[in-house]
C-alpha positions as CSV (number, residue, x, y, z in Angstrom):
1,X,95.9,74.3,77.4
2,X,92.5,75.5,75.5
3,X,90.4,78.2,76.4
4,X,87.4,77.7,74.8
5,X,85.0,81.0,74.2
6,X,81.7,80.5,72.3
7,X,82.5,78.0,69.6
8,X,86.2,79.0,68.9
9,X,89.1,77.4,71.0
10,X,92.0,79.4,71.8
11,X,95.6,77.7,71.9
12,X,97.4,78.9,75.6
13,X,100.4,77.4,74.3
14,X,103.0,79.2,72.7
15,X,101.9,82.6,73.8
16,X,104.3,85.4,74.2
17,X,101.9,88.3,75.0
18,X,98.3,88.2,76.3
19,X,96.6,91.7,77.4
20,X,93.4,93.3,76.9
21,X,92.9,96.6,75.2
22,X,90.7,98.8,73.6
23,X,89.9,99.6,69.3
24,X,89.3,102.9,69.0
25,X,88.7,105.5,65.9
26,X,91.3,108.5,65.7
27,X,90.0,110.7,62.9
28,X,90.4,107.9,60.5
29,X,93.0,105.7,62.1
30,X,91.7,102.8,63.8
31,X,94.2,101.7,66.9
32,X,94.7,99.3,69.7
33,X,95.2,101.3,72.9
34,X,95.4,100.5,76.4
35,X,92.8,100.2,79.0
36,X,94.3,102.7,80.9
37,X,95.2,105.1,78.1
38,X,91.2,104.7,77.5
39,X,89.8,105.8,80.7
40,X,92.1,109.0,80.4
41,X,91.7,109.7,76.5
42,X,88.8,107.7,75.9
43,X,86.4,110.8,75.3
44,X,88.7,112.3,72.6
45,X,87.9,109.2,70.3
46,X,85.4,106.9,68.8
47,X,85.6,103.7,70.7
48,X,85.3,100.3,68.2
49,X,85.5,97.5,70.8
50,X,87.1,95.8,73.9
51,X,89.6,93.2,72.6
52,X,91.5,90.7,74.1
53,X,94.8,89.8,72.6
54,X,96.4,86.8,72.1
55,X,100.3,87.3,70.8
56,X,101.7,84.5,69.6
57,X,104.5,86.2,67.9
58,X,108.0,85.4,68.9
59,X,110.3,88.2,70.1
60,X,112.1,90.2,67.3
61,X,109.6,89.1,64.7
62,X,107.9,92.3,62.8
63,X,104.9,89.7,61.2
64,X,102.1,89.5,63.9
65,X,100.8,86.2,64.9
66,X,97.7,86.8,66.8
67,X,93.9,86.0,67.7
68,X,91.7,88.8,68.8
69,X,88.3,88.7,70.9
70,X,86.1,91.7,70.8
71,X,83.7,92.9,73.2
72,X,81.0,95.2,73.1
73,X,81.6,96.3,76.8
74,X,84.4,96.3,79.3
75,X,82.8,94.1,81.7
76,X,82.3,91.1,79.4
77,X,86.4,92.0,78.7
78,X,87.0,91.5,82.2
79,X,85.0,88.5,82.9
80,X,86.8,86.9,79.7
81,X,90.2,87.6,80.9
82,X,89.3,86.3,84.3
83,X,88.4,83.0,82.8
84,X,91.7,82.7,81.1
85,X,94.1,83.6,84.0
86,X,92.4,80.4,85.9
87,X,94.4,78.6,83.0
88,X,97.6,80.0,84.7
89,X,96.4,79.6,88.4
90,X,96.7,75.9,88.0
């Protein structure tokens, strides 16, 4: 399976995680948090961009293996994520 986004196709296979989250600035350290973690916290940082995450790592490994999407806003996130799960619905 391929999920195609723009002019980059994305491997399904393989994966071991796949979760959207958010990049965020925290004096200085730049950070992937949750979407929930966000809309609690999110006015105490400097938001980067809404990612989408595809782990391919294998469990126990310490050396990510991983493609990132970014989005500007949470609703393109969404829509994004929403396109992939239709990969798993079949």
């Amino acid at each position: 399976m391929v999920y195609k986004f723009k002019d980059e196709e994305i491997s399904l296979e393989n994966l071991t995680r796949l979760y959207g989250a958010v990049v965020i600035d925290m004096q200085g350290e730049i950070a992937e948090m949750s979407l929930e973690w966000f809309d609690l916290y999110g006015d105490k940082v400097a938001f980067k961009a809404f990612v989408l995450v595809f782990d391919y790592t294998p469990v126990g490994e310490s050396v990510r293996n991983k493609k990132v999407l970014s989005f500007e806003t949470k609703e393109e996130l969404i829509e994004a994520m929403s396109e992939v799960a239709q990969f798993f619905q079949k």
